[in-house]
C-alpha positions in Angstrom: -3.4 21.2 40.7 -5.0 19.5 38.0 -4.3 20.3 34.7 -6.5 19.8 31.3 -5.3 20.1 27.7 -6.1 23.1 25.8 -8.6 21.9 23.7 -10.2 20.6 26.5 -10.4 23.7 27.7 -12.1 25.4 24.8 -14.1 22.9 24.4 -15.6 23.8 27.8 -16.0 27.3 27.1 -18.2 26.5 24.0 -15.1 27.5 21.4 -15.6 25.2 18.2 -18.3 23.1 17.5 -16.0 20.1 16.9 -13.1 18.9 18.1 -11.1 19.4 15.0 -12.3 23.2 14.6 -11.4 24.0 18.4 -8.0 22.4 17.1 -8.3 24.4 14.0 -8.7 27.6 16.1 -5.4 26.8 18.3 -3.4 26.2 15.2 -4.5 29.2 13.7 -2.8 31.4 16.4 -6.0 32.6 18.1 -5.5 31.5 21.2 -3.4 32.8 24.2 -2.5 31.9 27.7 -1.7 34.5 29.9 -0.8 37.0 27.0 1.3 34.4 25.3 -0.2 32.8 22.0 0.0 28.9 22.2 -0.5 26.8 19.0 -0.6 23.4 21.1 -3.8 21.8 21.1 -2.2 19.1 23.3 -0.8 21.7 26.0 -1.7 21.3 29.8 -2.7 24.1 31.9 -3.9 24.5 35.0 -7.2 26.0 36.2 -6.3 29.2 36.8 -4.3 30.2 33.9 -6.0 33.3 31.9 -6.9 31.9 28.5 -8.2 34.4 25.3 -9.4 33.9 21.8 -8.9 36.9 19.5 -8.1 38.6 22.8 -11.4 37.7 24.5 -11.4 36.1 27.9 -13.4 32.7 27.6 -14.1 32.9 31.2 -16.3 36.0 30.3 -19.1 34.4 28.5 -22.2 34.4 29.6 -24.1 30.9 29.2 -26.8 30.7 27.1 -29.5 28.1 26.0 -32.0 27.9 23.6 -34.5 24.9 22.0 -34.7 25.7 18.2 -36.6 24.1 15.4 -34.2 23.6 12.6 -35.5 24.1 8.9 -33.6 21.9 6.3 -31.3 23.5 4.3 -29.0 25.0 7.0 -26.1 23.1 8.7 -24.8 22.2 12.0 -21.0 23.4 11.4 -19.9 26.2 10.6 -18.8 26.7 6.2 -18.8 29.0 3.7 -20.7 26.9 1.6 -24.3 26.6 3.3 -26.2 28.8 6.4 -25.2 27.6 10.0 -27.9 26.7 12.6 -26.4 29.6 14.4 -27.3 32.0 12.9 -30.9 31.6 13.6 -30.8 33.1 16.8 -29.5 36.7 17.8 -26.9 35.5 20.1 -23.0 35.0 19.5 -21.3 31.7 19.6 -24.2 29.8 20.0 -23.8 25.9 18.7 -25.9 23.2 18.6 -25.4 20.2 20.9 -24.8 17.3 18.4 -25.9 17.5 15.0 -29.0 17.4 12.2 -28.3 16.3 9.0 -28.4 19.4 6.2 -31.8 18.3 4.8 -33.1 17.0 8.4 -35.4 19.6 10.7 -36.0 19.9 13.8 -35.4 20.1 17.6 -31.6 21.2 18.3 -30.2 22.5 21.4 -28.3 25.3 20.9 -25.6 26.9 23.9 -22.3 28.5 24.3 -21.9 26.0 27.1 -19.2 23.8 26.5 -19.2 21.3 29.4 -22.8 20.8 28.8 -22.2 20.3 25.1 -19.3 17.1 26.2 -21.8 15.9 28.9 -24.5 15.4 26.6 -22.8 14.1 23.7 -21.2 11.5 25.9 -21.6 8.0 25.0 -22.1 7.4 27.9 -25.3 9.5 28.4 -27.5 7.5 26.7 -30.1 9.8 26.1 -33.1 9.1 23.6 -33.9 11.1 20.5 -36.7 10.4 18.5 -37.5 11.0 15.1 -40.7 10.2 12.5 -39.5 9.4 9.3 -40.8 9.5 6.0 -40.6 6.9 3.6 -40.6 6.0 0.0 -42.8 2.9 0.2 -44.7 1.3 3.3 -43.0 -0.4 5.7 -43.8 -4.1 6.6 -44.0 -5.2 10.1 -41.4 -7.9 9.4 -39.2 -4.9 8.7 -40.0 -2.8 11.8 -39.0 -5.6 14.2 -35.6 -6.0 12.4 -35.1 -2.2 12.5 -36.1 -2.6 16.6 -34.2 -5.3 17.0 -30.7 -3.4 14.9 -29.3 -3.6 11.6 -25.8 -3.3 10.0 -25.3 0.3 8.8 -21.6 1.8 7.4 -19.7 3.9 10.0 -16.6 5.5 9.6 -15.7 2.5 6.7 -16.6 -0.4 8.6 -19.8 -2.1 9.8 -21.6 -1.4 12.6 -25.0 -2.8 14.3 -27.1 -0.7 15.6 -28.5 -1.1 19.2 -31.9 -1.6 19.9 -34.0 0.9 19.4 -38.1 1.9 19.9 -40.4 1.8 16.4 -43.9 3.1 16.2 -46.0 2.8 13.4 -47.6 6.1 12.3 -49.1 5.1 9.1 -47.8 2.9 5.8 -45.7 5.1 5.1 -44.4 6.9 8.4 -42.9 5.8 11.7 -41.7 6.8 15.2 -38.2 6.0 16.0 -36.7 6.4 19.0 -32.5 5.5 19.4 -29.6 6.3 22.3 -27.3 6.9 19.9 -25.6 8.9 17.4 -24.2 7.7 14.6 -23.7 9.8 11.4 -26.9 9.9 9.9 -28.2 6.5 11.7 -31.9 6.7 10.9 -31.3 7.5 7.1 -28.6 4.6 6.8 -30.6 2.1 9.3 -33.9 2.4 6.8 -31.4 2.2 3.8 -30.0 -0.9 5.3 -33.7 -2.2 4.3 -34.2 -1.2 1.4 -35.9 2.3 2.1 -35.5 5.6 1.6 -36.2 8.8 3.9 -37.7 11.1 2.3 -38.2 13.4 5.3 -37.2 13.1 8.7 -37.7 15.5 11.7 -36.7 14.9 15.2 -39.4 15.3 18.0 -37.6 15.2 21.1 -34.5 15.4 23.0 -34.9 12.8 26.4 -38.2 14.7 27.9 -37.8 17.8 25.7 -39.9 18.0 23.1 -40.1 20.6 19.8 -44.0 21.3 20.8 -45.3 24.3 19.2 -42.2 25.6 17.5 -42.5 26.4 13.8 -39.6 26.0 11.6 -36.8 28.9 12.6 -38.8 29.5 15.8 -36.7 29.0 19.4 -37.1 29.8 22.5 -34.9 30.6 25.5 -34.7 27.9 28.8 -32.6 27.6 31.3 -29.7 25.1 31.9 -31.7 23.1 34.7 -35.0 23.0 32.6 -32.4 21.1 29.9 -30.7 19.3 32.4 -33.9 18.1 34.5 -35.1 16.8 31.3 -32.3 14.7 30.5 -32.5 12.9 33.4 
């Protein structure tokens, strides 16, 4: 029988929105398999074994999925600092899939449905988000090829160029962009790299899903094949 490390496990039930917290959770004595508490993010189970956290069954959940149109000012992990995403919608143990930056709004995808989650925020996925920023000054077309064509940006202490990505022009000061991946802050840094600043920066759209009508704080509930048709 095949056998998948603990974390892994949580991960799939939607436990943690991070690798680290779902660790953080494990350490903290939370966590038991078949009655037995387990402090090993690294153990291997198998399939079958009958896995709790603060004595509820992870296998119990019932998946859930929502679009919602982040405001700024609330994050994406869970503090005790600033609001979470979360809590934005009437439903435990929601998270979002991948992250907006504190001050960014927007479209997140919010579940308790961890495979989905890992399948999405795959490198491997590829899929397209798009964003209009705002900037500080207008941007030259000179500029918007080199930001199509990629740009050095700081990741994790080192440099990184950026793959090639989609730019429309919306006005002087505004623009469509449209990337497959997801870097820490990658549109703010990648307009940085050139000299600009973002003053505001909203993301649009998710693949084929789009924020639409939804006001700031609004969501709505879809299903996991609407998401996943979408994605395609």
């Amino acid at each position: 029988m095949v056998k998948r490390r603990l974390y892994q496990v949580l991960r799939a039930a939607g436990i943690g929105n991070t690798i680290r917290e779902t660790k953080n959770i494990i350490t903290s004595q939370k966590v038991a398999i078949d009655g037995i508490i387990c402090t090993r993010s690294d153990f291997q189970l198998e399939a079958d074994r009958h896995v709790t956290v603060d004595g509820q069954s992870i296998a119990s959940k019932e998946k859930a999925y929502f679009l919602l149109h982040k405001p700024a000012g609330y994050s994406c992990q869970k503090n005790e600092k600033t609001p979470f995403v979360g809590d934005l919608i009437p439903v435990p143990g929601l998270s979002p899939i991948g992250r907006l930056d504190f001050d960014t709004t927007g479209l997140l995808i919010m579940t308790n449905d961890g495979e989905l989650t890992v399948k999405i925020t795959s490198p491997e996925s590829r899929i397209e988000k798009t964003y209009v920023a705002t900037l500080n000054k207008p941007i030259s077309e000179i500029n918007i090829k080199k930001l199509e064509a990629g740009v050095s940006i700081p990741v994790d202490g080192e440099v990184y160029q950026t793959q090639p990505c989609k730019i429309k022009k919306i006005s002087e000061t505004k623009i469509e962009i449209t990337i497959h991946e997801g870097k820490k802050r990658q549109v703010r840094l990648m307009c940085n790299a050139l000299g600009y600043e973002v003053r505001e920066l909203q993301r649009i759209s998710i693949g084929r899903i789009t924020l639409g009508n939804l006001k700031e704080r609004e969501y709505r509930q879809v299903s996991k094949e609407e998401i996943l048709s979408a994605l395609k």
